[in-house]
BAFI-3210 file (N, C-alpha, C; in Angstrom, 3 decimals, decimal comma, padded with zeros to 6 digits):
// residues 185
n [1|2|3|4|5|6|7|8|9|10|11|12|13|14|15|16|17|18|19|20|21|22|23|24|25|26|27|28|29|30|31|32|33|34|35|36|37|38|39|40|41|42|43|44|45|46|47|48|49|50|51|52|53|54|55|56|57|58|59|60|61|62|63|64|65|66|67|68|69|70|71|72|73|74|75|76|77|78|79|80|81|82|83|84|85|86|87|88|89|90|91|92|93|94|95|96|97|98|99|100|101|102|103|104|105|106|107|108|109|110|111|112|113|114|115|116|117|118|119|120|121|122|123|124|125|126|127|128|129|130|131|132|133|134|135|136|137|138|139|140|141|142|143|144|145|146|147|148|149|150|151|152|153|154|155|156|157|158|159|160|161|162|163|164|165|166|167|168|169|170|171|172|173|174|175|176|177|178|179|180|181|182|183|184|185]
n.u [011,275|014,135|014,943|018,390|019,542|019,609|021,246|022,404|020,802|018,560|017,142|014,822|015,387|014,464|015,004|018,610|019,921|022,260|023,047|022,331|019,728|019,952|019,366|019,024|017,287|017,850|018,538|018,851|019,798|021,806|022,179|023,960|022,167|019,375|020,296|022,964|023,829|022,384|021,172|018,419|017,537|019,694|021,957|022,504|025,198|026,273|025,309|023,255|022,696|020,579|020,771|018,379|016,660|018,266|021,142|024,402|026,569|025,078|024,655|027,757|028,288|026,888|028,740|030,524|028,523|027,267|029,391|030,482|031,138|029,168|027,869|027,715|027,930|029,730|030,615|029,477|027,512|027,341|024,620|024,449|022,297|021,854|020,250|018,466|020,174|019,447|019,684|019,464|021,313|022,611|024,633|025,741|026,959|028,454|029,609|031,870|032,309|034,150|034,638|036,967|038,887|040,754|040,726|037,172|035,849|036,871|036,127|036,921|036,722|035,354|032,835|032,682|029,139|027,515|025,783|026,926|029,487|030,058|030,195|033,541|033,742|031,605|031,761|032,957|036,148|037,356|036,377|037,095|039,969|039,708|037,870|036,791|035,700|033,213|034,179|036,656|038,895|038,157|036,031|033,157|030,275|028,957|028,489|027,730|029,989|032,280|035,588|036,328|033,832|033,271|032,024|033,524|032,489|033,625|032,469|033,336|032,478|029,750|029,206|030,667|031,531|030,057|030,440|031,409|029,642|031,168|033,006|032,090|032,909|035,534|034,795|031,929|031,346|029,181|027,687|027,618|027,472|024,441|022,878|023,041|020,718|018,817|018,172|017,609|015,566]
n.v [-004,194|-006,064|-008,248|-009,070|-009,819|-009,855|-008,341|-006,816|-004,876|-005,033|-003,747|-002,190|001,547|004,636|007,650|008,945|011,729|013,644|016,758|020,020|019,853|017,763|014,335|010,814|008,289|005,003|001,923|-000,152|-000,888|-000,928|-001,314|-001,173|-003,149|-001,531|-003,115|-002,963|-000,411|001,234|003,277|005,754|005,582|004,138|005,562|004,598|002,168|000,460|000,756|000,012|000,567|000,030|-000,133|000,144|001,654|003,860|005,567|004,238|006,373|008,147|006,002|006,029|008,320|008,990|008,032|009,642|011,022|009,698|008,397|010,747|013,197|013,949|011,521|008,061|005,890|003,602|001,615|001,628|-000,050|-000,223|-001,909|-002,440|-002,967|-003,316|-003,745|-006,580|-008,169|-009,056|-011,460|-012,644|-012,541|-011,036|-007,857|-007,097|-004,868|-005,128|-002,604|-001,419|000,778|002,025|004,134|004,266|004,063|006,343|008,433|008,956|008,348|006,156|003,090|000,169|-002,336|-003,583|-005,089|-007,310|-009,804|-010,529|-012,149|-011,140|-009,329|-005,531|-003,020|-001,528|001,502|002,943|003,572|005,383|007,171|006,676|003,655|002,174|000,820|-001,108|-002,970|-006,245|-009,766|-011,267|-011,061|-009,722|-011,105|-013,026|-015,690|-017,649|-016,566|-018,478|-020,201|-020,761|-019,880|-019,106|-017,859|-015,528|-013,906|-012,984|-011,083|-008,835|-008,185|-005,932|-007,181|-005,434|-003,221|-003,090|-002,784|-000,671|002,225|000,647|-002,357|-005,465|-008,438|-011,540|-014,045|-013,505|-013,638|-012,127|-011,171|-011,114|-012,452|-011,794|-013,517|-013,271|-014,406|-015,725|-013,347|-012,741|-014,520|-014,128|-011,469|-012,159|-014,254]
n.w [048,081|048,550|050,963|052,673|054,628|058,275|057,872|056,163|053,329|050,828|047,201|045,356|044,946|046,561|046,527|045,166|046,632|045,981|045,918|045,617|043,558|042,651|042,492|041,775|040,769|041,774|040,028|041,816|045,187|047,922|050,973|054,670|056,990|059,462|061,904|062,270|061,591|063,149|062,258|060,850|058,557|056,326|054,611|051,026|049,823|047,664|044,316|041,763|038,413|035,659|032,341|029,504|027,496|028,039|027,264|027,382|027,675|029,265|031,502|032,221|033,095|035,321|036,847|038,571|039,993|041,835|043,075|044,675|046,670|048,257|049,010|050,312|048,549|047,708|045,712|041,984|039,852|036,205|034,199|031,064|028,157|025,154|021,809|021,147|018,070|014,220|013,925|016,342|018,098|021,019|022,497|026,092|028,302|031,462|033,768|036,369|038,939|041,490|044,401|045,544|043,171|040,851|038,302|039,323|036,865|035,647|034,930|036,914|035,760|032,907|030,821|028,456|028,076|026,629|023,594|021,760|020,689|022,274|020,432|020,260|019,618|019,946|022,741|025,541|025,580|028,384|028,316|026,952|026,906|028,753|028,250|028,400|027,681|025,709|022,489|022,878|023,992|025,518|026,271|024,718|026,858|027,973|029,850|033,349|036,262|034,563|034,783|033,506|033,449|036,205|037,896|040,812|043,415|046,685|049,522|051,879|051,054|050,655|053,248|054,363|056,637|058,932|061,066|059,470|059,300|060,809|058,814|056,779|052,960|051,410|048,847|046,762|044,286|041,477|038,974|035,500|033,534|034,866|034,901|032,419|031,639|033,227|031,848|029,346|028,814]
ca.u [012,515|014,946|015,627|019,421|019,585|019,405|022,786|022,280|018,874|018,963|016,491|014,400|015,351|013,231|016,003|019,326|020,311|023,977|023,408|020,823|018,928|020,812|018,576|018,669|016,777|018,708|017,392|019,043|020,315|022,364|022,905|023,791|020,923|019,421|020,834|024,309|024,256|022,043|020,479|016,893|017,460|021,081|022,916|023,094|026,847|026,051|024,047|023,240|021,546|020,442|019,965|018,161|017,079|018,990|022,347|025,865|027,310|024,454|025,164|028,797|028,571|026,856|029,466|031,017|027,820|027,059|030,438|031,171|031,635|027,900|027,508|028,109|028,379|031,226|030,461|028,403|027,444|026,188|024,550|024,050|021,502|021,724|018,659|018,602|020,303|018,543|020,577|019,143|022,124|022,667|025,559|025,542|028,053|029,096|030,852|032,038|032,901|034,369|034,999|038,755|039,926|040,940|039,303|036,212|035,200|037,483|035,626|037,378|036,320|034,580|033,029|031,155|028,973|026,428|026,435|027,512|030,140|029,610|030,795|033,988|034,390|031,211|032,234|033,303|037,296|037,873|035,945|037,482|041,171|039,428|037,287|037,496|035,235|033,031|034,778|037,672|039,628|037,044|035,856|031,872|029,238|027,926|028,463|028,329|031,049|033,695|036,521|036,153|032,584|032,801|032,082|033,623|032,073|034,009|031,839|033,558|031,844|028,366|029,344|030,952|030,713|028,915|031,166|031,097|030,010|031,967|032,537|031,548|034,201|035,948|034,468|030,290|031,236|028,121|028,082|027,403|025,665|023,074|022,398|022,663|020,471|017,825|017,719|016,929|015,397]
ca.v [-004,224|-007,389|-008,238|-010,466|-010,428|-008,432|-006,988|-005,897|-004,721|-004,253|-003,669|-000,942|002,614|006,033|008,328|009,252|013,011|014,210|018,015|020,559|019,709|016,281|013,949|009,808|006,946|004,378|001,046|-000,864|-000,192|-001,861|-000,533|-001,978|-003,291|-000,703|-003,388|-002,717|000,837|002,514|004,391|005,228|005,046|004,429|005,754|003,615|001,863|000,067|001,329|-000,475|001,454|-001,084|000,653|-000,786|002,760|004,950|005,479|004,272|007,288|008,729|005,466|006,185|009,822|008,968|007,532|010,830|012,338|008,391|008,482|011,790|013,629|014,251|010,275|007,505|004,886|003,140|000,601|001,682|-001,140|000,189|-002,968|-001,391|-004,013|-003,193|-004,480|-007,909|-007,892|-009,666|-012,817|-012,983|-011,890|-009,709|-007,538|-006,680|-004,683|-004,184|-001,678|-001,176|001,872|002,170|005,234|003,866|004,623|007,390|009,010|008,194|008,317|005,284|001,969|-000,978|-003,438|-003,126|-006,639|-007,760|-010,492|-011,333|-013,644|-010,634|-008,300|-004,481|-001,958|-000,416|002,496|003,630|003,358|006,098|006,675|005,767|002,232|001,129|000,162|-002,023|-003,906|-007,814|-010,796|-011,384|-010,497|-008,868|-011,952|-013,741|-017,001|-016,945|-016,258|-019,125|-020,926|-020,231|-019,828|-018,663|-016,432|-014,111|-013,453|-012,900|-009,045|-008,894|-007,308|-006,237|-007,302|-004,406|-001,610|-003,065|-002,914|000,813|002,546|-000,865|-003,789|-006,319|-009,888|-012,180|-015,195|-013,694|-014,063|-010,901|-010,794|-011,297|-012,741|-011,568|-014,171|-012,516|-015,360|-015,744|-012,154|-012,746|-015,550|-013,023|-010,490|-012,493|-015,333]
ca.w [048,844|049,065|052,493|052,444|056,185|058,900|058,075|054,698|052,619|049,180|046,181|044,387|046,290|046,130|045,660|046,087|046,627|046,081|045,703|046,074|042,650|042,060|042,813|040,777|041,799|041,037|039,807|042,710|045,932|049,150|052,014|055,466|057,953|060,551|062,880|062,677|061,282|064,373|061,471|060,596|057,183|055,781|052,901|050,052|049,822|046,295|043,618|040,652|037,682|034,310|031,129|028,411|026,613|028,567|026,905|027,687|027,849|030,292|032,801|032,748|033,481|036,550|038,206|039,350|040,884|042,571|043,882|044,567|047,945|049,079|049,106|050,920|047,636|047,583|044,497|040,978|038,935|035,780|033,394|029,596|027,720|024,176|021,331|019,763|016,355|013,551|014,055|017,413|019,560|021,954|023,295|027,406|029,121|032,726|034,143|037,673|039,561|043,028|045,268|045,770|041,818|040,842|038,400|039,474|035,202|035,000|035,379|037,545|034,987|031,701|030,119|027,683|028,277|025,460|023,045|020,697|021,640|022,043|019,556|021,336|018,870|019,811|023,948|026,201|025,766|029,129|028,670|025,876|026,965|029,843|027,959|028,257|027,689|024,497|021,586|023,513|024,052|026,618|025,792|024,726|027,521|027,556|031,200|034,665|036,823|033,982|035,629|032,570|033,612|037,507|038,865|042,258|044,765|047,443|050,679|052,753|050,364|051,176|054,937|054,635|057,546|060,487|060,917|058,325|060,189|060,836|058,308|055,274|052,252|050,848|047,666|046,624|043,098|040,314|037,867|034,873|032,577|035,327|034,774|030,864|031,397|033,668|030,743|027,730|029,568]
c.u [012,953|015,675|016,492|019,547|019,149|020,729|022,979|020,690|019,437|017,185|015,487|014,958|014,142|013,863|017,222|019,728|021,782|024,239|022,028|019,468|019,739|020,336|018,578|017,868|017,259|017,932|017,590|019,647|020,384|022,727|022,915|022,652|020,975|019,729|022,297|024,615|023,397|020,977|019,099|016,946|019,101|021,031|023,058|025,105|026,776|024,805|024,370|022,428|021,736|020,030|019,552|018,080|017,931|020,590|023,313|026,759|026,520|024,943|026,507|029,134|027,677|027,187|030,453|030,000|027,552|028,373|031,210|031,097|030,544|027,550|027,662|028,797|029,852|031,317|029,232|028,682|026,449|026,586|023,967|023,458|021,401|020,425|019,278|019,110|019,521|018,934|020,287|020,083|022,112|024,041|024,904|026,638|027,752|029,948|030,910|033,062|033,225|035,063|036,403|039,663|039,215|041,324|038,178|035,041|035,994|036,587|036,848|037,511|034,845|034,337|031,993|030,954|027,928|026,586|027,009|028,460|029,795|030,273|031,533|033,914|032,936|030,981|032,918|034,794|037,825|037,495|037,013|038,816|040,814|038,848|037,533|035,888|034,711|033,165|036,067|038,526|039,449|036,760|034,337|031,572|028,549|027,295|028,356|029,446|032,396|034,624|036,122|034,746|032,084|032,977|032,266|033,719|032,386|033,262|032,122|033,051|030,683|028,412|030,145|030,495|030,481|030,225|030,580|030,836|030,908|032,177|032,446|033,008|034,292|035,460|032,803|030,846|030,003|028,439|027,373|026,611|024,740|022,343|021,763|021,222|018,465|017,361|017,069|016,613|014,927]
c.v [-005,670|-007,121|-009,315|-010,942|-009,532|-007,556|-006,026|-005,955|-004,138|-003,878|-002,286|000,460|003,621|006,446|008,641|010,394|013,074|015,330|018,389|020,605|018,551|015,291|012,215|009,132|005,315|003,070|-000,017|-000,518|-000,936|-000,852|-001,107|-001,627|-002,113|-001,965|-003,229|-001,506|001,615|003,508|004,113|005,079|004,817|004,684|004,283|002,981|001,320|000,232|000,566|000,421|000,618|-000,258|-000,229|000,345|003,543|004,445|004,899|005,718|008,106|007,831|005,881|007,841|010,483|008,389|008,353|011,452|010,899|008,484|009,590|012,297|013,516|012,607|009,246|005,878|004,997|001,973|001,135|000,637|-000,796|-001,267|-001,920|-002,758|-003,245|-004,392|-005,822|-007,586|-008,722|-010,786|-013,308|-013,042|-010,744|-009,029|-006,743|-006,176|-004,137|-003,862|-001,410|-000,274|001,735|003,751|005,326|004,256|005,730|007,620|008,382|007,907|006,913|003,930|001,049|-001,644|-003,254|-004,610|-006,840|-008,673|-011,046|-012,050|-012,276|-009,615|-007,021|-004,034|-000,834|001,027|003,456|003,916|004,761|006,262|005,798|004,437|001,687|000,218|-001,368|-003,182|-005,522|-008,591|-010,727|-010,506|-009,628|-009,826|-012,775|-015,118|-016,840|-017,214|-017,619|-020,442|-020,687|-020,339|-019,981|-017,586|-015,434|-013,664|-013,599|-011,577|-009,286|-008,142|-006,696|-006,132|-005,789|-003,129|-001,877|-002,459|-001,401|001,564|001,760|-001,501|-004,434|-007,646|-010,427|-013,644|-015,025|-013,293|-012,432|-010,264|-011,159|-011,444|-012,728|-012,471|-013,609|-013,331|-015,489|-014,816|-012,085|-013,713|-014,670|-011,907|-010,922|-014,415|-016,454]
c.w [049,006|050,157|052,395|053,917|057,083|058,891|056,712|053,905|051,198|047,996|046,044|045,551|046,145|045,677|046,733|045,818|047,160|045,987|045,648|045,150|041,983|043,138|041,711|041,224|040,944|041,017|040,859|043,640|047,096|049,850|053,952|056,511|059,034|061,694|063,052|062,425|062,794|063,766|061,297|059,113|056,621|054,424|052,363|050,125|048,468|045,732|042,137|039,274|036,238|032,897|029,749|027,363|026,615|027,546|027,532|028,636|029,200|031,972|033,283|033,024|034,972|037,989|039,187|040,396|042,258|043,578|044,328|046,241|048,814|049,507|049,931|049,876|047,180|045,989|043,776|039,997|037,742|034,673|031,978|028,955|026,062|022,981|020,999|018,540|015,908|013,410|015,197|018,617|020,023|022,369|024,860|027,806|030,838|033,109|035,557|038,198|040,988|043,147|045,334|044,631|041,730|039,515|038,585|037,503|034,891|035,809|035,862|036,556|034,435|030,711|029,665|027,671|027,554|024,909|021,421|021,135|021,691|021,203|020,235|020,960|019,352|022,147|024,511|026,093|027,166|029,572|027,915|025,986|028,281|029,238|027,811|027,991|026,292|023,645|022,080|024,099|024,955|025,690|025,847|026,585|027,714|028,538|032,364|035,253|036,069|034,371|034,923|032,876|035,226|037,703|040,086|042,694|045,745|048,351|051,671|052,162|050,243|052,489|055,192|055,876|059,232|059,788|060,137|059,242|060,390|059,791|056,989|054,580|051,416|049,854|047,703|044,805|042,047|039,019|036,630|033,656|033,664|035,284|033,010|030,764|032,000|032,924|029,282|028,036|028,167]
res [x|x|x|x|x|x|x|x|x|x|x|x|x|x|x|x|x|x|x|x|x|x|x|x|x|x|x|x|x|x|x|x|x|x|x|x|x|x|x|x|x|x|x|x|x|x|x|x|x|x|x|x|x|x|x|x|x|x|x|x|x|x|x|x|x|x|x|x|x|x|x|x|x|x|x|x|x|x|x|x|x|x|x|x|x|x|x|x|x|x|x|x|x|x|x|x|x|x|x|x|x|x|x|x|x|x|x|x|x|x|x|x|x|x|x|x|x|x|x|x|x|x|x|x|x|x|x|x|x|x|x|x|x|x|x|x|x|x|x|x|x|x|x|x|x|x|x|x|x|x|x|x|x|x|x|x|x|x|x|x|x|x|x|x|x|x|x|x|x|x|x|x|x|x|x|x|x|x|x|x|x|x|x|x|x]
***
């Protein structure tokens, strides 16, 4: 478990149940501190799930049951890690779901961040018109703090639910080479 404060807790979960034999455990998980929620355990509010074997198509088809009525997640962040080619790059995509769009099958923002791009054709229809960063008219991967490679967070869909502190800034910006940089270290 990663403890960020006492207002928010995040890291590995057990599981999360959305129906009476729907059941994931997702590979990451935020949800605000039992000091401001009251709760003995809270609902998740962001769920992250990383696939390295797992398919594409499996992460993005669990952003309906993640965000769906039984839940309390308000933000799915799914990361897709595709192999090494024989050239020694990589393609990475993330995709980000919120509760707020509508359909919940349509990602927010869809970006590729490797040093190779993904293969859209073989992409979900509703990823493919989103797609931006490497190879999609992004500039490479290859710095921190490049606009084309910030996932923003919105702070108020950790805090769902409990007051959000006071102070903290609207967004939780994910820089996405430090992540590239955490996967193929």
């Amino acid at each position: 478990m990663i403890v960020t404060d006492d207002t928010l807790i995040g890291g590995i979960s057990s599981h999360v149940t959305f129906g009476a034999n729907d059941v994931f455990e997702p590979d990451i998980e935020y949800h605000p501190g039992l000091r401001f929620s009251g709760a003995r355990e809270p609902s998740p509010t962001v769920i992250f799930e990383v696939g390295w074997a797992e398919a594409l198509t499996s992460l993005h088809n669990m952003a309906p049951m993640y965000l769906g009525p039984n839940t309390s997640v308000q933000l799915y962040v799914a990361i897709k890690i595709y192999k090494v080619k024989p050239d020694e790059t990589f393609a990475l995509l993330a995709l980000l779901y919120s509760r707020a769009n509508v359909p919940l099958t349509t990602p927010l923002m869809a970006i590729s961040f490797g040093t190779a791009a993904v293969m859209a054709e073989r992409l979900p229809l509703a990823i493919r018109p989103l797609l931006t960063g490497v190879g999609f008219g992004g500039p490479p991967c290859d710095q921190a703090g490049l606009a084309a490679y910030q996932l923003p967070l919105p702070l108020a869909s950790f805090y769902h639910g409990v007051p959000m502190p006071p102070g903290l800034p609207a967004y939780l910006n994910l820089d996405l080479f430090h992540l590239q940089g955490r996967i193929f270290c």
